[in-house]
N, C-alpha and C positions, 0 to 999 in steps of 0.2 A: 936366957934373958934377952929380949930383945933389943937389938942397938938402936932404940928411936933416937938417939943422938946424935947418929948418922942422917936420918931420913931427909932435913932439910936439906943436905949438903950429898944427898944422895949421889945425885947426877956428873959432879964436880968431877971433872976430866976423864969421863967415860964414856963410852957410846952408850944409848938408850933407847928406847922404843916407849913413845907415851901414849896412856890410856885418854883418846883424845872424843868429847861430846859436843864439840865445838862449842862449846859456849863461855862464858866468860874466864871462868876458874880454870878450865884445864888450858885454857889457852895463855893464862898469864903463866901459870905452871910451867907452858911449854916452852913461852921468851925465857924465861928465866934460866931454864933449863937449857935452853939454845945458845946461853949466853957463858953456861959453863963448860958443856960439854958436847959432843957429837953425836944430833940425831940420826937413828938408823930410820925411823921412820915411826907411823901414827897407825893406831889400834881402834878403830870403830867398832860397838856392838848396836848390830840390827835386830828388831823385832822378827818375830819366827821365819816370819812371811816375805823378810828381806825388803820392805818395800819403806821402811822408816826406819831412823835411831830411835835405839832404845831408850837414851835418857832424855833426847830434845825433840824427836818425833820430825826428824831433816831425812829427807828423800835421799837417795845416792848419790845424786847427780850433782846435788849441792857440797855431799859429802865431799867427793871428788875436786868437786872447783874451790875447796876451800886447800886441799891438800896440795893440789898442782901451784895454787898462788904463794901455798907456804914454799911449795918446791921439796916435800916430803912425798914417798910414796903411802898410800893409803893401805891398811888390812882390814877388812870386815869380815866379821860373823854372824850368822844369823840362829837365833836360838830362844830359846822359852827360858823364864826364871826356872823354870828345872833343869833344863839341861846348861843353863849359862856357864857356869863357874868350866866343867869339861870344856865348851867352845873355847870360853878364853881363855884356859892352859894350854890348847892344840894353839893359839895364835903365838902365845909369849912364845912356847918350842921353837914357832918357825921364825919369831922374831931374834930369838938367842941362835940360833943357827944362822940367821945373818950377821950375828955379830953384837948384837947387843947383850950389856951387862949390867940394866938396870932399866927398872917397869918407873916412869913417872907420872905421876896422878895428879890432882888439880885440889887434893881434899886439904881441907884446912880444918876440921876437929874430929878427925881420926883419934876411938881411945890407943892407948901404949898395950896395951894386954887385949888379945882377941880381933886384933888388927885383919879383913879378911884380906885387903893387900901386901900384907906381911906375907900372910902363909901361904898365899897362893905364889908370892914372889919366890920364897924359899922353895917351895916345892918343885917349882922351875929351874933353880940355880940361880938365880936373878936379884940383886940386889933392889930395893924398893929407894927410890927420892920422891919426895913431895916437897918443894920447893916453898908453898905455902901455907905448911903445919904449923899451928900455932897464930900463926898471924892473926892480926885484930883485921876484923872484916870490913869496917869503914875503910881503913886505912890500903886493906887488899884493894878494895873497889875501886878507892881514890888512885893510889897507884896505875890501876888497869887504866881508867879513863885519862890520865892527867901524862900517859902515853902515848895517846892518839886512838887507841883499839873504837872500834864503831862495833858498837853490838845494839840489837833488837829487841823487845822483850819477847819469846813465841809461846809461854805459858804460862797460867796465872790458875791458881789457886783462889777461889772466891769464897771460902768458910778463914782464909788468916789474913781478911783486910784487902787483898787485893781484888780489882773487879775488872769486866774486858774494857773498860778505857784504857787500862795500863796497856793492853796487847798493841805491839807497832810502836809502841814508845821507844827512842834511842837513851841510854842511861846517859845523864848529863852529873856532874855535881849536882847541881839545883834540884834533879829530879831523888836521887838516892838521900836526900835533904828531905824531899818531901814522904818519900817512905818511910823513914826514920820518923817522922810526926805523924805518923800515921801509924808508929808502932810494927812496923815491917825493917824485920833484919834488911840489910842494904846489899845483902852478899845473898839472900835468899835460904838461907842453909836451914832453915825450917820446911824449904819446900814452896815455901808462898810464891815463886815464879822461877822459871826458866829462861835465858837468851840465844841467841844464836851469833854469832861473831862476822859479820862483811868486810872486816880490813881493819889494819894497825899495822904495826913497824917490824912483822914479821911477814906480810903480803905483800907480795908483789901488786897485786890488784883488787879493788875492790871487789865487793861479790855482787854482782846486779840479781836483783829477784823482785818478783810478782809474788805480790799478797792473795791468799785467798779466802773464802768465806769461814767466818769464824765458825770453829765448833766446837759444840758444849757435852760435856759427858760428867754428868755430877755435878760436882763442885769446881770441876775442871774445865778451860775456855782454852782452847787453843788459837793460834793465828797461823795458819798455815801457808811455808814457801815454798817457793819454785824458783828454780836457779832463772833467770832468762837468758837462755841459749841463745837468742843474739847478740845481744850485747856481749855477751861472755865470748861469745866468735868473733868479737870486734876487737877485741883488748888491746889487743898490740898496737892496735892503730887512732884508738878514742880511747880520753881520757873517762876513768870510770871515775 
């Protein structure tokens, strides 16, 4: 039987290693988690080709500068939806070999039976937390923003309401207000968009980046970033 009534309280005075996409969810996941227990460090998956994430489509380089500001080290893998689930068991091994006893995820309607971070956590030795199972998604969001967190939006889905105006939008209350009237979950868990995260109360520093030209594949608009490397080499000394 599995102890989902563990899962919230996963992380609670243990070291962990969290399944991190930078974007909104897994990053509230990760304070929260920060805030119980002792991170060993952050789990990225890359597209085959290494050259983007796989669930927010972020370059390395961002990857990197969000991890350094967290002051976590970063694991990437790069791998196809066939080979994924192997890449990210070879990650958890080397993450339980540094020391960690629990995989934290960002998901908030995970079912109880047929969980894939269940079984992949088990198969590990790994205990799973999800700090935000269950949660009402307004209330997740509200949380996240009424934090300080500055997140993006970098993907929008345009067949469930969303269109590329949304792309480059910061989530404000007011705005996650206007999606909600517009019939668009506020947490996205349909899918209708993705964000990217440049700073809140677990960053030492913002994340400076350059936009660039939107691109459309289907129903899908992306807004694509680039860290900017100067300003990122300025930080110590300008305030971001």
């Amino acid at each position: 039987m599995t102890e989902a009534a563990d899962w919230k309280n996963g992380a609670n005075g243990r070291k962990f290693i969290a399944s991190f996409s930078g974007g909104k969810d897994s990053t509230l996941a990760l304070y929260k988690a920060m805030n119980a227990g002792d991170a060993v460090g952050l789990i990225v998956m890359l597209e085959e080709e290494g050259k983007r994430s796989r669930s927010h489509g972020m370059p390395p380089g961002l990857i990197r500068a969000q991890a350094e500001s967290i002051g976590l080290p970063v694991w990437t893998g790069a791998a196809s939806w066939t080979d994924y689930e192997r890449v990210f068991m070879e990650l958890l091994a080397e993450a339980k070999h540094q020391g960690a006893e629990v995989l934290v995820t960002g998901d908030l309607d995970v079912p109880v039976q047929d969980c894939w971070h269940d079984r992949v956590t088990r198969n590990a030795g790994l205990q799973l937390g999800m700090p935000l199972w269950e949660m009402n998604h307004r209330e997740a969001v509200e949380e996240f923003i009424r934090l300080g967190f500055i997140t993006i939006v970098v993907t929008v889905n345009t067949s469930l309401g969303m269109t590329e105006d949304d792309l480059g939008r910061i989530l404000s209350i007011g705005y996650i207000r206007e999606l909600e009237a517009r019939g668009i979950d506020p947490c996205g868990e349909g899918g209708e968009f993705h964000t990217t995260v440049l700073g809140g109360p677990i960053f030492r520093y913002r994340i400076p980046v350059r936009q660039g030209e939107i691109v459309r594949d289907g129903v899908y608009a992306f807004l694509p970033l680039e860290l900017d490397e100067r300003s990122w080499s300025e930080r110590e000394t300008k305030d971001l």
